[in-house]
C-alpha positions as CSV (number, residue, x, y, z in Angstrom):
1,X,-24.3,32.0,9.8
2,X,-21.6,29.0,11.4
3,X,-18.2,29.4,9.3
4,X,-15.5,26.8,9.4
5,X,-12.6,28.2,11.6
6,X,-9.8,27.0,12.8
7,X,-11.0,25.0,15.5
8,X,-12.2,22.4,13.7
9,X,-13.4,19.3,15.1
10,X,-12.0,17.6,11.8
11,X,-8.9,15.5,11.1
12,X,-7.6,13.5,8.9
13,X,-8.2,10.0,9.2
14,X,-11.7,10.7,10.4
15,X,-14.6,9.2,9.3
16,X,-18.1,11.0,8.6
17,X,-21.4,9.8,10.5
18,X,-23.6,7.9,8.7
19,X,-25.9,11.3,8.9
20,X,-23.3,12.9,7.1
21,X,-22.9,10.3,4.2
22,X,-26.5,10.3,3.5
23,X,-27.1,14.2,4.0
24,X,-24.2,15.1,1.8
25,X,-25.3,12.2,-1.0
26,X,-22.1,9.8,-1.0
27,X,-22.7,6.1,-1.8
28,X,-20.5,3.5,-2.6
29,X,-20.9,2.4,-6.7
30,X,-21.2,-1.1,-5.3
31,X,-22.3,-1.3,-1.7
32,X,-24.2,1.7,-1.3
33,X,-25.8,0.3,2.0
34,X,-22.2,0.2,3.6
35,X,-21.4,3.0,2.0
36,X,-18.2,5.0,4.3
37,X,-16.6,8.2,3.9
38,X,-12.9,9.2,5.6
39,X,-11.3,12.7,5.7
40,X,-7.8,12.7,3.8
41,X,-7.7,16.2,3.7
42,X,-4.3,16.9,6.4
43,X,-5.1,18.5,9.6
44,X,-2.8,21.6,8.7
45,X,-4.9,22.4,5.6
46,X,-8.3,21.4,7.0
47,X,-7.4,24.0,10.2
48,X,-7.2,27.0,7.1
49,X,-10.1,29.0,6.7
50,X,-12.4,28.0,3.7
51,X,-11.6,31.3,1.7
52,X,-8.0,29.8,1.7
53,X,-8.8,26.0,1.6
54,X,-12.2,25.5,0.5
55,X,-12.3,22.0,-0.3
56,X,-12.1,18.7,2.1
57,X,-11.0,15.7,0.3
58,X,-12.7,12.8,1.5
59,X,-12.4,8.8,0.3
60,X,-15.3,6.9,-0.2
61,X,-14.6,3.7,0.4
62,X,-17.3,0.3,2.3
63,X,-17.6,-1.9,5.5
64,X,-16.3,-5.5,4.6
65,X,-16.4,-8.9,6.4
66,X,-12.7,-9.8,5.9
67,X,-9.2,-7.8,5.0
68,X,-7.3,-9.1,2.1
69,X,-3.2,-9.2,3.1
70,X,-2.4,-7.9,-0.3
71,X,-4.5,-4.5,0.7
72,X,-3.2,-3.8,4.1
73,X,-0.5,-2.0,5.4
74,X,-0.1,0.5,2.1
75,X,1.0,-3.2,-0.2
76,X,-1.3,-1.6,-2.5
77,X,-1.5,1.7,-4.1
78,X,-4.8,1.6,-5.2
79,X,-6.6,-0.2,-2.3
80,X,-6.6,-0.3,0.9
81,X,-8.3,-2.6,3.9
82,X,-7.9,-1.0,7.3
83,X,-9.3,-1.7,10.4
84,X,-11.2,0.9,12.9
85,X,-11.0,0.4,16.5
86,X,-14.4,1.2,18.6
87,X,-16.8,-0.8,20.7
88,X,-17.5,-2.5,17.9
89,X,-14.2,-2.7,15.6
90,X,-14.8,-2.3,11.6
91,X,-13.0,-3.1,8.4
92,X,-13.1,-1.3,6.1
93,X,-11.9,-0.8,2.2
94,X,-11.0,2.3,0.5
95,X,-10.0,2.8,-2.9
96,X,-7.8,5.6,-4.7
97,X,-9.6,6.7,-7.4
98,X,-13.1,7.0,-5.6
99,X,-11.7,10.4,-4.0
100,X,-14.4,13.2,-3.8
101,X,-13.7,17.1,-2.7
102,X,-16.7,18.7,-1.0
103,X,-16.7,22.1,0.1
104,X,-15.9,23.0,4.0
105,X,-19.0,24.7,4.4
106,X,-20.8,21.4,3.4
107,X,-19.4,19.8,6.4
108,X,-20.3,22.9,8.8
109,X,-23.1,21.1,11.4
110,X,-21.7,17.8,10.9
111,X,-19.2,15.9,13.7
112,X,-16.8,13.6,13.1
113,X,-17.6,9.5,13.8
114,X,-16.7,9.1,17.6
115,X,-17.4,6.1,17.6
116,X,-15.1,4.6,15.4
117,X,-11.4,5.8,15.1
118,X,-7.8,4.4,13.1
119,X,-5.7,3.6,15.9
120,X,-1.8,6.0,15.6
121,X,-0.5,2.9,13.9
122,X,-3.2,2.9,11.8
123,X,-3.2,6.4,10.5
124,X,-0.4,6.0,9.8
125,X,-0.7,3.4,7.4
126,X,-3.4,5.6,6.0
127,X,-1.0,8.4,5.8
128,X,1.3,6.2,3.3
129,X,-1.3,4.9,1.5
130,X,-2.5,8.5,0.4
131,X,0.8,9.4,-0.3
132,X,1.6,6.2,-2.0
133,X,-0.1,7.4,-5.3
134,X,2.4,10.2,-5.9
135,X,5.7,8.4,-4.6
136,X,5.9,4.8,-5.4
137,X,8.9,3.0,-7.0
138,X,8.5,2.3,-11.0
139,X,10.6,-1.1,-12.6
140,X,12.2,-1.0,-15.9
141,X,9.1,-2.5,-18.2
142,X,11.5,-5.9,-19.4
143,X,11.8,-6.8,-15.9
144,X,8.1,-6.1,-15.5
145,X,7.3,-8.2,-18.5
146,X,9.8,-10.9,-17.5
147,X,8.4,-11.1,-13.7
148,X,4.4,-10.0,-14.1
149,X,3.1,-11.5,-17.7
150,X,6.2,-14.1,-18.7
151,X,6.9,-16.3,-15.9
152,X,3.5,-15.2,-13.6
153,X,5.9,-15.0,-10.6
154,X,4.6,-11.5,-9.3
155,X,1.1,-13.5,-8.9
156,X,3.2,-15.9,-7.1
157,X,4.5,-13.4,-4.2
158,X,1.0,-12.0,-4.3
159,X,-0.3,-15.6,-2.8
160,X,3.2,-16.2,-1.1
161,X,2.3,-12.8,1.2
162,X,-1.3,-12.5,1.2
163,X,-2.3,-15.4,3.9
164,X,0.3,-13.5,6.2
165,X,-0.7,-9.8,5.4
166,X,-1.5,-8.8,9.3
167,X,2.5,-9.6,9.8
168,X,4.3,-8.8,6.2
169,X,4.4,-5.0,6.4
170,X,6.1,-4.5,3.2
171,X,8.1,-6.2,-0.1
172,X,11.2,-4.4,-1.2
173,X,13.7,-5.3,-4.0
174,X,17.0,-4.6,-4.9
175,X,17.2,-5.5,-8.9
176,X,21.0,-5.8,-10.2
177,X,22.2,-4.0,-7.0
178,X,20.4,-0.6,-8.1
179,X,22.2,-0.3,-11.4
180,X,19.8,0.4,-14.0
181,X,21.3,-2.5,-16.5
182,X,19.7,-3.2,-19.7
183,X,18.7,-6.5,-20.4
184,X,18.5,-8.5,-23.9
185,X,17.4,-12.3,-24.1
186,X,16.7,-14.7,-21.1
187,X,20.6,-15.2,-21.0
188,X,21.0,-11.9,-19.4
189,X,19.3,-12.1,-16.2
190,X,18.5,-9.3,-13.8
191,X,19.8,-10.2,-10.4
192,X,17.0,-9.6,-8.2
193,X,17.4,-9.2,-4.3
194,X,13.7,-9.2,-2.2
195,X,13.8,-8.4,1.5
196,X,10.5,-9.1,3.2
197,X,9.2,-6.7,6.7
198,X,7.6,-8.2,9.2
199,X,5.6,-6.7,12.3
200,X,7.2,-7.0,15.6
201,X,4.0,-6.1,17.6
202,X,1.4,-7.8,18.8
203,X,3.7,-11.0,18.6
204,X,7.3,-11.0,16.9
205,X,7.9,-14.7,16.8
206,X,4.2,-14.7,14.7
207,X,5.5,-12.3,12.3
208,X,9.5,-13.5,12.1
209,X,7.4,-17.2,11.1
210,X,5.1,-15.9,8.5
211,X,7.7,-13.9,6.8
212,X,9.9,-17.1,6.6
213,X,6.5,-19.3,5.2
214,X,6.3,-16.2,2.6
215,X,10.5,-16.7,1.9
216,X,10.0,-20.2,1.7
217,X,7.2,-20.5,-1.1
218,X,8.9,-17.2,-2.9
219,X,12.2,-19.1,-3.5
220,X,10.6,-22.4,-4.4
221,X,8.4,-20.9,-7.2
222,X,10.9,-18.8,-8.4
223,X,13.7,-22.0,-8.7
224,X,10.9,-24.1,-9.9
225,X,10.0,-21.6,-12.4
226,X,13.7,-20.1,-13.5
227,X,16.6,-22.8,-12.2
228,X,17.2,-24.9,-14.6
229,X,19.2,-27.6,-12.7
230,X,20.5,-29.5,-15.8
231,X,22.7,-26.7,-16.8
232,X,23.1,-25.1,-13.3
233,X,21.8,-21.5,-14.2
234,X,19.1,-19.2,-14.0
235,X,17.2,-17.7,-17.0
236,X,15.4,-14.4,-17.0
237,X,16.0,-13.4,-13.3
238,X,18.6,-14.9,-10.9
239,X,16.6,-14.7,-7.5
240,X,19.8,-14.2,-5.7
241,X,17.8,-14.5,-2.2
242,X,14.7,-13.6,0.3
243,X,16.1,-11.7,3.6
244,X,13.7,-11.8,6.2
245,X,13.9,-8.2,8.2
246,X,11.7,-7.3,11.6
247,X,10.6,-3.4,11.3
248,X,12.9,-2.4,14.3
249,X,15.6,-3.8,12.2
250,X,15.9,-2.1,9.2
251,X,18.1,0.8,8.8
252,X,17.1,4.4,7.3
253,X,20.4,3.7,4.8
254,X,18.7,0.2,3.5
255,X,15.2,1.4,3.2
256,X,16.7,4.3,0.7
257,X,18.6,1.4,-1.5
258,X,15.9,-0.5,-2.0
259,X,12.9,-0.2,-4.0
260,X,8.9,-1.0,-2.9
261,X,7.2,-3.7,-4.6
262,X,3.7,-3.2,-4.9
263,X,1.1,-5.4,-5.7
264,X,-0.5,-3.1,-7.9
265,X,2.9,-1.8,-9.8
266,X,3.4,0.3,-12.9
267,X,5.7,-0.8,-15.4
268,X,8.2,2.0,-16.4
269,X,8.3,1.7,-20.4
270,X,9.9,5.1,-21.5
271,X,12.0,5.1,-24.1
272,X,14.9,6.2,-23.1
273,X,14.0,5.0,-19.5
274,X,14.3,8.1,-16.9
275,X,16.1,8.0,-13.5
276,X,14.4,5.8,-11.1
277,X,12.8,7.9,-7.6
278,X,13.3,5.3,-4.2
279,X,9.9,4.7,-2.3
280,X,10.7,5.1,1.5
């Protein structure tokens, strides 16, 4: 009888035949016909034997036509649109809570896809997305309700980033200069800070100019939205300014001061409110 050892053909990343998908009985709740299935499972725990490690945790996720910027590059927690390079290349969407474990021995006489594969780059993008769930920055719950359901400016960076998604890697903020500052009436703004991350490769000029198209129609919804220019002041939240970084350029010490913005955020609404964790 075949037992899983420790050469594995598996790693993480991977994605299952179409023989697998079907033999094993994973479908998509929506797309069944383009139903996909990728190993999360790490390489380190999927080289263990099955008495130690018996389960491989797969995603089961669908082909789609088209990637949404506001799901690439790990923007979202929840979902992700990746693409697979091959002879023919395939996007793809994957989200969070459709994880499944199936047992090692369930995979024994199946190969991995060959024909399809996430490029280094890509994996690891997948990598942060998985981890992502576990680690990713929480905002005090007034900010949240001042930015998300008061003044509908989180929607507003949501359709500032998304046309340039291939080339905005990431959203960071730096909210009253990482003092945790309670904040009464719309008087006593939160000075917010948002740094935008750009690609560098394939093109760096591409992705330099659609970070500053996102910066430009951030800052003009925000001053539209909280300037009043009567009185000369902001309300609510001072947007103090959008930095425009490349990913070469960003130091390790910046990345730890700041905090991710996600598209699909969590409010932090404890009373009293606990330490904030940075998302690196």
């Amino acid at each position: 009888m075949a037992k899983w050892t420790r050469e594995t053909p598996w790693r993480q990343g991977q994605l299952l035949t179409a023989k697998a998908v079907k033999s094993i009985g994973l479908i998509h709740p929506e797309s069944p016909d383009n139903t996909l299935a990728i190993v999360a499972t790490h390489d380190c725990d999927l080289a263990q034997l099955s008495d130690k490690e018996p389960d491989v945790e797969i995603v089961i996720g669908r082909r789609i036509a088209n990637l949404d910027g506001n799901n690439t590059h790990a923007k979202s927690s929840r979902t992700l649109h990746i693409e697979f390079e091959g002879d023919q290349s395939l996007r793809a969407e994957f989200v969070i809570t459709n994880k499944r474990s199936i047992s090692k021995n369930t995979l024994l006489g199946f190969m991995p896809d060959d024909d399809l594969r996430l490029s280094p780059p890509s994996l690891v993008i997948f990598q942060q997305w998985l981890a992502s769930r576990y680690r990713r920055s929480a905002f005090p719950d007034e900010f949240e309700r001042r930015l998300v359901r008061q003044t509908k400016l989180a929607e507003r960076i949501a359709k500032a980033v998304k046309p340039h998604g291939k080339w905005i890697t990431a959203v960071f903020f730096d909210i009253d200069e990482g003092l945790e500052v309670a904040h009464i009436g719309p008087d006593d703004v939160y000075l917010l800070d948002i740094i935008l991350l750009h690609a560098t490769e394939p093109d760096f000029d591409r992705g330099e100019a659609a970070a500053k198209k996102a910066k430009k129609a951030i800052e003009n919804a925000f001053k539209t939205k909280l300037f009043d220019k009567q009185l000369g002041k902001w309300k609510s939240i001072e947007l103090r300014r959008v930095d425009v970084y490349s990913e070469e350029a960003m130091s390790y010490h910046l990345s730890t001061l700041l905090k991710r913005w996600r598209l699909d955020h969590i409010s932090l609404g404890a009373e009293p409110q606990q330490p904030i964790l940075t998302d690196q």
